[in-house]
C-alpha positions as CSV (number, residue, x, y, z in Angstrom):
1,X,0.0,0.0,0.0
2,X,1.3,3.6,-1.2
3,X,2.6,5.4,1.7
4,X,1.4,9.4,1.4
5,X,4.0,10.2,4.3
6,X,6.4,8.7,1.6
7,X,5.0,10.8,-1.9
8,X,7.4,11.2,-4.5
9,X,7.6,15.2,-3.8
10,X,6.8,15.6,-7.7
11,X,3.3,14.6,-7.7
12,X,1.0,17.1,-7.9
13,X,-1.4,17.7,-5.2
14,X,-4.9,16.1,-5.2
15,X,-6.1,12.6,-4.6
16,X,-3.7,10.3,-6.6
17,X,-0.1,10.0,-6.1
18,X,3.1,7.8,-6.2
19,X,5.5,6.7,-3.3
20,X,9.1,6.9,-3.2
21,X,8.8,2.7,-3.4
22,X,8.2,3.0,-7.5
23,X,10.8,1.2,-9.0
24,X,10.1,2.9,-12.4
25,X,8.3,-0.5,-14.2
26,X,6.6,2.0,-16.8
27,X,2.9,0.5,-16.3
28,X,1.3,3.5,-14.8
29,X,2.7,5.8,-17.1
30,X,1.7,3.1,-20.4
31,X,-2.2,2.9,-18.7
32,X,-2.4,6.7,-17.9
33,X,0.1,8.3,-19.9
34,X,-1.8,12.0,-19.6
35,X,-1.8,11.3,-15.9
36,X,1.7,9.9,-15.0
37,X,5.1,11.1,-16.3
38,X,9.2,9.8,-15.1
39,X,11.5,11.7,-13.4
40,X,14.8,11.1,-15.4
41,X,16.9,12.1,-12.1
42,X,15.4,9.5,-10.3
43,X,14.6,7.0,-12.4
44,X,10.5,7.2,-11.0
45,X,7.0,7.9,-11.9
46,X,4.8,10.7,-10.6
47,X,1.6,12.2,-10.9
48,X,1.9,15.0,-13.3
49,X,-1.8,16.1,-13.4
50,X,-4.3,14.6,-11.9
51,X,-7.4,12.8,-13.8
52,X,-9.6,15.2,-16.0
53,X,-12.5,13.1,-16.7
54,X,-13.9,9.6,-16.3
55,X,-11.9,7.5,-18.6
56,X,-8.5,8.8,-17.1
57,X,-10.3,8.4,-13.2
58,X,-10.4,4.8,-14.8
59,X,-7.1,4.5,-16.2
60,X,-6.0,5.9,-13.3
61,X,-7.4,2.8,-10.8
62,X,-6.3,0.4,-13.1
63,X,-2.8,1.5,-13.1
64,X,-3.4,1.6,-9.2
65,X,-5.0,-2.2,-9.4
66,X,-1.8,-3.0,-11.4
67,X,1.3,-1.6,-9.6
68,X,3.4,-4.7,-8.8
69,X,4.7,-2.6,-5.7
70,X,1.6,-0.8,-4.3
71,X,3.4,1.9,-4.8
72,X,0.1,4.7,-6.5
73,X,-1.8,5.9,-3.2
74,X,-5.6,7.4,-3.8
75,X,-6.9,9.1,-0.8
76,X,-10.1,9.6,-2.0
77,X,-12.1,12.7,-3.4
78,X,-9.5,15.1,-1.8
């Protein structure tokens, strides 16, 4: 489970975000590419924007669903 004390300090605020335990397997960013983006520096995914309608919300929990790490945290309709 994503750890929000542990948010890679790119994400942008709002309810989705990654935790410093990505290890930069490129599913996130191939299910919701609008949504997710990689740090080159280091070597991680982050959320770049959050969702903007209901396909990406969807994308968006499948990527979560899919992580191999647990590492995409949603805390909810903040």
């Amino acid at each position: 489970m994503a750890s929000r004390a542990e948010k890679n300090p790119r994400s942008v605020a709002g309810r989705y975000y990654v935790d410093q335990s990505c290890i930069d397997c490129d599913l996130c960013r191939e299910t919701a590419p609008g949504v997710f983006a990689r740090c080159d520096e280091s070597g991680a995914s982050y959320v770049s924007r959050q969702p903007a309608d209901a396909e990406e919300e969807t994308r968006c929990r499948e990527a979560m669903e899919g992580c191999p790490v647990e590492a995409i945290g949603d805390d909810g309709d903040s």
